[in-house]
MARNU-600415 format. One record per residue: x, y, z of N, C-alpha, C in turn; residue number from 1. Coordinates in steps of 0.02 Angstrom, whole numbers, always signed. Example, Ala and Ser with C-alpha at 12.3 -4.5 7.8 and 13.67 -1.06 7.14 Angstrom:
// residues 2
<site n_xx="+660" n_yy="-284" n_zz="+390" ca_xx="+615" ca_yy="-225" ca_zz="+390" c_xx="+660" c_yy="-165" c_zz="+390" i="1"/>
<site n_xx="+642" n_yy="-112" n_zz="+354" ca_xx="+684" ca_yy="-53" ca_zz="+357" c_xx="+645" c_yy="+2" c_zz="+394" i="2"/>
***
This chain:
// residues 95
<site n_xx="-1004" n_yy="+243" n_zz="-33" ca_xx="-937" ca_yy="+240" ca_zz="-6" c_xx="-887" c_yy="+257" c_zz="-61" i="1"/>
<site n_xx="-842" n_yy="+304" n_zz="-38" ca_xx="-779" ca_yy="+303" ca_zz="-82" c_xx="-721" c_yy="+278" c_zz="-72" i="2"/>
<site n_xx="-705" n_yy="+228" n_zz="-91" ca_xx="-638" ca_yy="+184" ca_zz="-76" c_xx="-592" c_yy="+200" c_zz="-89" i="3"/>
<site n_xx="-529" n_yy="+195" n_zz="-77" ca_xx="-453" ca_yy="+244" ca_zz="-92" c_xx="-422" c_yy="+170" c_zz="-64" i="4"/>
<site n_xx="-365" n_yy="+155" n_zz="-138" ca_xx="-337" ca_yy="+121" ca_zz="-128" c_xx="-244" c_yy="+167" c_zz="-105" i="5"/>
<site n_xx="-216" n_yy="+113" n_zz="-69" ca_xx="-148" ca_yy="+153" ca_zz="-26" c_xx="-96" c_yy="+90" c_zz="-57" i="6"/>
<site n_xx="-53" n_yy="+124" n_zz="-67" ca_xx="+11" ca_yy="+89" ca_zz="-85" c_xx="+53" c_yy="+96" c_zz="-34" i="7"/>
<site n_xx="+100" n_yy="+29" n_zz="-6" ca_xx="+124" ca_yy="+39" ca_zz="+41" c_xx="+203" c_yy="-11" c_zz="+24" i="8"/>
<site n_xx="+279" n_yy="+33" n_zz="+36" ca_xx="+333" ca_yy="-25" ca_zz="+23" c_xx="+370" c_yy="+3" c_zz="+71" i="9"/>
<site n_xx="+432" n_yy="-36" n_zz="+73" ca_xx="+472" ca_yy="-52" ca_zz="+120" c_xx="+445" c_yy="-84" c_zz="+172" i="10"/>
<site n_xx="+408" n_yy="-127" n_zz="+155" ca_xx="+388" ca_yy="-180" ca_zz="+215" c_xx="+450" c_yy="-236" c_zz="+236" i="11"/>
<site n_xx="+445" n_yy="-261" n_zz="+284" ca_xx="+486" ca_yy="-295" ca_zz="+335" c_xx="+462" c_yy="-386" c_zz="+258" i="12"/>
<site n_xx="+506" n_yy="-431" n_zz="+271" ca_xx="+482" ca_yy="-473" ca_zz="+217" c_xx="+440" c_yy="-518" c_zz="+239" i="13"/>
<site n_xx="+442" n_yy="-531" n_zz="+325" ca_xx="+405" ca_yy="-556" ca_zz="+357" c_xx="+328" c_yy="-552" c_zz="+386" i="14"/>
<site n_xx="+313" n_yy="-508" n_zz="+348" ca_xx="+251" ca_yy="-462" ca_zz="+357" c_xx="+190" c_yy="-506" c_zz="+300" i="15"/>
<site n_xx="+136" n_yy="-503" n_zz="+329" ca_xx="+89" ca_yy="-561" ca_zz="+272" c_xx="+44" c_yy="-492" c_zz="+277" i="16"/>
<site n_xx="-4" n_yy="-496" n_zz="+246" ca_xx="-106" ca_yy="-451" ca_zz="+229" c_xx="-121" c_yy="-452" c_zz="+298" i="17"/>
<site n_xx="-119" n_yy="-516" n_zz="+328" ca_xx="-175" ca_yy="-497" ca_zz="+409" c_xx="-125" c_yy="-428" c_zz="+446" i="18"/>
<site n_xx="-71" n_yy="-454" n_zz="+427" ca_xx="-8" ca_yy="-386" ca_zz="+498" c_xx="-52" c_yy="-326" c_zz="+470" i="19"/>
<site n_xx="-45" n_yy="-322" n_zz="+396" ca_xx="-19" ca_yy="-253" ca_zz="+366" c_xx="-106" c_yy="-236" c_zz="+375" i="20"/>
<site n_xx="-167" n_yy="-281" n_zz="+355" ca_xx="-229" ca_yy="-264" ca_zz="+383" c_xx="-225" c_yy="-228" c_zz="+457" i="21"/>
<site n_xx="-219" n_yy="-254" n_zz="+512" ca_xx="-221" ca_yy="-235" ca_zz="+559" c_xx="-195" c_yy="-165" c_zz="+587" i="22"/>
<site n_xx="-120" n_yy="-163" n_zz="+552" ca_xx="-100" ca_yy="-75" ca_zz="+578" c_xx="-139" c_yy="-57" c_zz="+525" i="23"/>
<site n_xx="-176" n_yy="-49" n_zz="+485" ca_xx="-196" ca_yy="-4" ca_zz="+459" c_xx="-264" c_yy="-1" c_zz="+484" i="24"/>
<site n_xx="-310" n_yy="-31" n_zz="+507" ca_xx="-365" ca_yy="-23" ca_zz="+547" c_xx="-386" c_yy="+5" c_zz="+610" i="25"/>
<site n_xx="-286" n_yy="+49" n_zz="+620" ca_xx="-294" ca_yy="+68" ca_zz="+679" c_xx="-308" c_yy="+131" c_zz="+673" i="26"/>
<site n_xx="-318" n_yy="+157" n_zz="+594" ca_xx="-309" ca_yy="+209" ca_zz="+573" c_xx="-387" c_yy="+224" c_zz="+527" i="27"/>
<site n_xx="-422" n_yy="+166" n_zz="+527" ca_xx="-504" ca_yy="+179" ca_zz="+483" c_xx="-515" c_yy="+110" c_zz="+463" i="28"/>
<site n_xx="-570" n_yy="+102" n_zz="+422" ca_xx="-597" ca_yy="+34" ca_zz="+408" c_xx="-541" c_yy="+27" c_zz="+340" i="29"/>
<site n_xx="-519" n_yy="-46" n_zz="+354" ca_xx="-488" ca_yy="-76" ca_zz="+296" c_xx="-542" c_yy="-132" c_zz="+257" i="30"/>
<site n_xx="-539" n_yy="-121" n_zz="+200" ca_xx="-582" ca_yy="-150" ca_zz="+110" c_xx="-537" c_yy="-218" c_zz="+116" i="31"/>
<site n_xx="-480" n_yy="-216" n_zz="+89" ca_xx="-423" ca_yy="-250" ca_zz="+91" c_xx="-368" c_yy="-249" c_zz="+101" i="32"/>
<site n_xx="-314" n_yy="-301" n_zz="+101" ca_xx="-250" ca_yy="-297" ca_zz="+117" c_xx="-219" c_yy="-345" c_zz="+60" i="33"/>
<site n_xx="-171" n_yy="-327" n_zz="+38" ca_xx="-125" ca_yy="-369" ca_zz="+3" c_xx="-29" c_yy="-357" c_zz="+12" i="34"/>
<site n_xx="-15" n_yy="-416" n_zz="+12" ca_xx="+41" ca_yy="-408" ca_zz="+10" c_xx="+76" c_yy="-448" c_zz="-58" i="35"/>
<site n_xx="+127" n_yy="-411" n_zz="-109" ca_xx="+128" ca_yy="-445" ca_zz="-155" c_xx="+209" c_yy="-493" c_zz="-140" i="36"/>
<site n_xx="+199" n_yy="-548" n_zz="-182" ca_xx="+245" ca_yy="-572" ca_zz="-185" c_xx="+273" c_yy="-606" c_zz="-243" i="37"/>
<site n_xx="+325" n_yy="-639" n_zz="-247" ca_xx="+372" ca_yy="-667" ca_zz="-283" c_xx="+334" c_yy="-743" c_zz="-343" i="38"/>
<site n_xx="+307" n_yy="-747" n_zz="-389" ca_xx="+275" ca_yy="-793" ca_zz="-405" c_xx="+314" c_yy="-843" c_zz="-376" i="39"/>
<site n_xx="+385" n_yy="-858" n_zz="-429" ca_xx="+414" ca_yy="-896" ca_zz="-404" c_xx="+433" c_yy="-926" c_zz="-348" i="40"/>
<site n_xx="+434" n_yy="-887" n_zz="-281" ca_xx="+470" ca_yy="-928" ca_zz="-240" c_xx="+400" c_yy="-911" c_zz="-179" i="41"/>
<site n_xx="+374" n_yy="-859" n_zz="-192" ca_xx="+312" ca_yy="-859" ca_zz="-135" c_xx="+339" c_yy="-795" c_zz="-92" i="42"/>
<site n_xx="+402" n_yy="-798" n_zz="-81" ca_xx="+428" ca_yy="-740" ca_zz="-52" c_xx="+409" c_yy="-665" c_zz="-53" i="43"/>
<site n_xx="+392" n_yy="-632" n_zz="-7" ca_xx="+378" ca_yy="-553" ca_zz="-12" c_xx="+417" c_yy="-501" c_zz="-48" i="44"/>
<site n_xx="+394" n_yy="-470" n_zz="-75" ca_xx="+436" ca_yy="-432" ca_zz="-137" c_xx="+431" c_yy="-347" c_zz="-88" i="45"/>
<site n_xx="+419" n_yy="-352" n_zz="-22" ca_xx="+425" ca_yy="-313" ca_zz="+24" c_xx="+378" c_yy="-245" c_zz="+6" i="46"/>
<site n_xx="+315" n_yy="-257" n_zz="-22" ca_xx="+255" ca_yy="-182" ca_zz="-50" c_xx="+199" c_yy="-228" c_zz="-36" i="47"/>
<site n_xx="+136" n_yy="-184" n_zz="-48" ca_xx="+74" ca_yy="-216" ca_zz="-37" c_xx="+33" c_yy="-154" c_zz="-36" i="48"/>
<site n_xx="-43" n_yy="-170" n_zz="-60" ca_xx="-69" ca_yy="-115" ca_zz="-63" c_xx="-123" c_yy="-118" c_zz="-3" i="49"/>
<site n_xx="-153" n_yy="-54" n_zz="+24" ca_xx="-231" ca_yy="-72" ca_zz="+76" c_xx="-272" c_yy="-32" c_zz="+34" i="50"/>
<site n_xx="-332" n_yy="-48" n_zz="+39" ca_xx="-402" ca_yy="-13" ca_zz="+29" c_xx="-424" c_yy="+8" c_zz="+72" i="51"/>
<site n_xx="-428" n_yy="+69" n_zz="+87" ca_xx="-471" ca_yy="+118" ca_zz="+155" c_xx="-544" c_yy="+113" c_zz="+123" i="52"/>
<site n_xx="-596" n_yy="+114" n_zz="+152" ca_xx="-670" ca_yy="+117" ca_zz="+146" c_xx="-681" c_yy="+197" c_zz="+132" i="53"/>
<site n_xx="-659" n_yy="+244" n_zz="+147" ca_xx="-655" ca_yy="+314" ca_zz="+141" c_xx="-580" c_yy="+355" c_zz="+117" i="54"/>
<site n_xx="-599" n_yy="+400" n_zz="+85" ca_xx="-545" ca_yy="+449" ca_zz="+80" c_xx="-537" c_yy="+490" c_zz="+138" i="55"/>
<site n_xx="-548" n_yy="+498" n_zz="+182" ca_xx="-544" ca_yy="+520" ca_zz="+242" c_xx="-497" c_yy="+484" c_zz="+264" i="56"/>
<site n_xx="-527" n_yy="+400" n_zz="+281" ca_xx="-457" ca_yy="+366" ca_zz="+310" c_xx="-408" c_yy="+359" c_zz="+280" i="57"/>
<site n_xx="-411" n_yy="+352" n_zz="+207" ca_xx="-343" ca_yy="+362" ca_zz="+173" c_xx="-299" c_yy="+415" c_zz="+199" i="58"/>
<site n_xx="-315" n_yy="+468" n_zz="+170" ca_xx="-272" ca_yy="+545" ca_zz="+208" c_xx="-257" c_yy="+524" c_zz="+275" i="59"/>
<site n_xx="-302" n_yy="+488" n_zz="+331" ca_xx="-263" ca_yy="+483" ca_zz="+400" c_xx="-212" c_yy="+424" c_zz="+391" i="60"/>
<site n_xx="-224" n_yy="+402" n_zz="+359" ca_xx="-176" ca_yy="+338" ca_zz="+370" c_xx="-126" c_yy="+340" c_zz="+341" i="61"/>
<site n_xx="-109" n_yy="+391" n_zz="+292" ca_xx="-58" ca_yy="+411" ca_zz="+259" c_xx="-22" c_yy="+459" c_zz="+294" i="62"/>
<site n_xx="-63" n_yy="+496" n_zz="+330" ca_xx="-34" ca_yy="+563" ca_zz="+374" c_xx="+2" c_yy="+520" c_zz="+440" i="63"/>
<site n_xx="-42" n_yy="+466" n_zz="+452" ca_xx="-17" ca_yy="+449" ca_zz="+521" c_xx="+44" c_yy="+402" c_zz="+498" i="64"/>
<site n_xx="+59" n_yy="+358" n_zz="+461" ca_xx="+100" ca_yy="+290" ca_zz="+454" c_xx="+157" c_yy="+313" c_zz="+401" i="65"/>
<site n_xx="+157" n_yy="+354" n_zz="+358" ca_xx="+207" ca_yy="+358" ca_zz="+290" c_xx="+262" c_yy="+381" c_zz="+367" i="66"/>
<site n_xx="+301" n_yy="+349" n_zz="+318" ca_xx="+381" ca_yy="+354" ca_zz="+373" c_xx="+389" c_yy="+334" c_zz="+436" i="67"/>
<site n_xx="+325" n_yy="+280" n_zz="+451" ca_xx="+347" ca_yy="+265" ca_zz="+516" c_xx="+367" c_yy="+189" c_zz="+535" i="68"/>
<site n_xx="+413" n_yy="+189" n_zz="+601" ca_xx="+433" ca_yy="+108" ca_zz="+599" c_xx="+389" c_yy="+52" c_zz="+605" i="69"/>
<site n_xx="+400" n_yy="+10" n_zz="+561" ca_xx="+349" ca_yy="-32" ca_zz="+593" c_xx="+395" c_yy="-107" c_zz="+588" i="70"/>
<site n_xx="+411" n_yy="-146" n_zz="+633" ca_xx="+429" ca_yy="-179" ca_zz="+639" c_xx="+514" c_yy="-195" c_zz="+626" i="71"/>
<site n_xx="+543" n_yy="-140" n_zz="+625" ca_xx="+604" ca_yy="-135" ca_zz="+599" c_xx="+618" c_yy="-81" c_zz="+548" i="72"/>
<site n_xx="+573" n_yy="-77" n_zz="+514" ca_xx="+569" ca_yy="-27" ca_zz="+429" c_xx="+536" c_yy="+32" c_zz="+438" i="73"/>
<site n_xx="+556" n_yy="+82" n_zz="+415" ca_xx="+530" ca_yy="+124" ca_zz="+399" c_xx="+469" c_yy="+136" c_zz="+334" i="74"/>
<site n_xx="+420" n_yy="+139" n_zz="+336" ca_xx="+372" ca_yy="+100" ca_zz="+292" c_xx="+372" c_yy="+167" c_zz="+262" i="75"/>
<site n_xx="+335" n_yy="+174" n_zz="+175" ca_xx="+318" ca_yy="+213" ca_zz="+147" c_xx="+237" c_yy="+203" c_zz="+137" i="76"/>
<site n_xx="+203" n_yy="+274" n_zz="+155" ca_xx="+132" ca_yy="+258" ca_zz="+132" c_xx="+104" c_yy="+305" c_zz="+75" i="77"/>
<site n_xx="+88" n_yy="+291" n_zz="+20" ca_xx="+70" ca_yy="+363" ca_zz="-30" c_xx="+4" c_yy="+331" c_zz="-53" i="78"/>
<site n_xx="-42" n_yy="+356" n_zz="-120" ca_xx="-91" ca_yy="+347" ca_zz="-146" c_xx="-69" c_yy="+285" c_zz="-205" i="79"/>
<site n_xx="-116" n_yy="+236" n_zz="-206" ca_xx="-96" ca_yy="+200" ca_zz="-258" c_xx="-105" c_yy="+234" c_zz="-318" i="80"/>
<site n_xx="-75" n_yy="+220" n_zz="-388" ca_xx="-87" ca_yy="+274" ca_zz="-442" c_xx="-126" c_yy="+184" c_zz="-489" i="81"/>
<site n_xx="-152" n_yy="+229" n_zz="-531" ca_xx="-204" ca_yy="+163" ca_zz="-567" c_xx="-154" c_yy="+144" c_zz="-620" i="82"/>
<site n_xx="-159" n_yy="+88" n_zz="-618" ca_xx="-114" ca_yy="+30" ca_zz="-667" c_xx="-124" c_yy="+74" c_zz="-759" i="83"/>
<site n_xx="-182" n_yy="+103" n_zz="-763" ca_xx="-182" ca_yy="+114" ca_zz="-844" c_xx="-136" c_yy="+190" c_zz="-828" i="84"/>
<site n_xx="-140" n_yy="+238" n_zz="-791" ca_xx="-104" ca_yy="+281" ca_zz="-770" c_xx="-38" c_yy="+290" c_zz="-757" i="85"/>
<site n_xx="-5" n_yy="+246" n_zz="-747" ca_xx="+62" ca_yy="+217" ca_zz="-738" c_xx="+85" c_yy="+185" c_zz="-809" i="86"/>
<site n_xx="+50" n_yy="+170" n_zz="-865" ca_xx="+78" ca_yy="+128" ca_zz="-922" c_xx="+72" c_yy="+188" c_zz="-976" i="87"/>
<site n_xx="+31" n_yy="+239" n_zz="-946" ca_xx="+45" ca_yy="+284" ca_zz="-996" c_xx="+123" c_yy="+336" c_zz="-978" i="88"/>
<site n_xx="+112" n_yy="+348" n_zz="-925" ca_xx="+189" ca_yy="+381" ca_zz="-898" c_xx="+252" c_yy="+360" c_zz="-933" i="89"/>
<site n_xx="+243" n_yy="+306" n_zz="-930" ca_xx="+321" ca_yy="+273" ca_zz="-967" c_xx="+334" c_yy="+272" c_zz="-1033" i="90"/>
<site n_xx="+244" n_yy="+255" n_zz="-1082" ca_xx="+252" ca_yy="+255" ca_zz="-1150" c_xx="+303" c_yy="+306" c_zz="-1181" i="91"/>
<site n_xx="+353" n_yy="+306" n_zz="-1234" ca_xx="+389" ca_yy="+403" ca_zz="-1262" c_xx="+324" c_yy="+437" c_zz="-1280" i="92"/>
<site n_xx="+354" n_yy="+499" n_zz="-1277" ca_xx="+302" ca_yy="+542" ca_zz="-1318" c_xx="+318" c_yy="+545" c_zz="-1368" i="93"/>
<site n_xx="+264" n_yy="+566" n_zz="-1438" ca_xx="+262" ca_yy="+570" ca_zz="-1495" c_xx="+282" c_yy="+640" c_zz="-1505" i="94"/>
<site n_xx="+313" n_yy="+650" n_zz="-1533" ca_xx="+335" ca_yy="+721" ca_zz="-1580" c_xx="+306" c_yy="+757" c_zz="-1642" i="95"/>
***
C-alpha cells in the first residue's frame, strides 16, 4: 500500500476527525483523520490532515473536495508536504 497523506484547512471550527473521516471516505479508504487544535484551550485551529490508503484516492479526493462547501466553508484540499521539507524552505540560504 501507498499511503498519501492530505492536508486539509479552512475547516468550519465545529468539525472534529470522525466528520472530516467520513467526507473523505466518500471519496476512498481513509488511514486517518486528524483535526488539529489549540493546546491551550482544546479549540480547533480550523486544518487537519487525512491519510488516503492509496495515491489514487488522494488525487480523487483532492480533485473531488479542494474548494468545495462543506458545511458552511469552502474547504482547501492539497498534498501534505513533510515536516523536514517545510523546515528546510524557511531556513536563509547560504551565500
Amino acid at each position: 500500500m501507498n499511503k498519501c497523506k492530505i492536508y486539509v484547512r479552512n475547516l468550519p471550527y465545529s468539525v472534529g476527525f470522525q466528520e472530516l473521516k467520513e467526507l473523505f471516505s466518500e471519496c476512498g479508504e481513509v488511514i486517518d483523520s486528524t483535526v488539529i487544535s489549540d493546546r491551550d484551550t482544546g479549540r480547533s485551529k480550523g486544518f487537519g490532515f487525512v491519510t488516503m490508503a492509496t495515491k489514487k484516492d488522494a488525487t480523487k479526493v483532492i480533485k473531488e473536495l479542494d474548494k468545495k462547501e462543506f458545511k458552511g466553508r469552502n474547504i482547501s484540499v492539497k498534498p501534505a508536504i513533510p515536516r523536514e521539507e517545510r523546515s528546510q524552505e524557511k531556513e536563509p540560504k547560504e551565500e
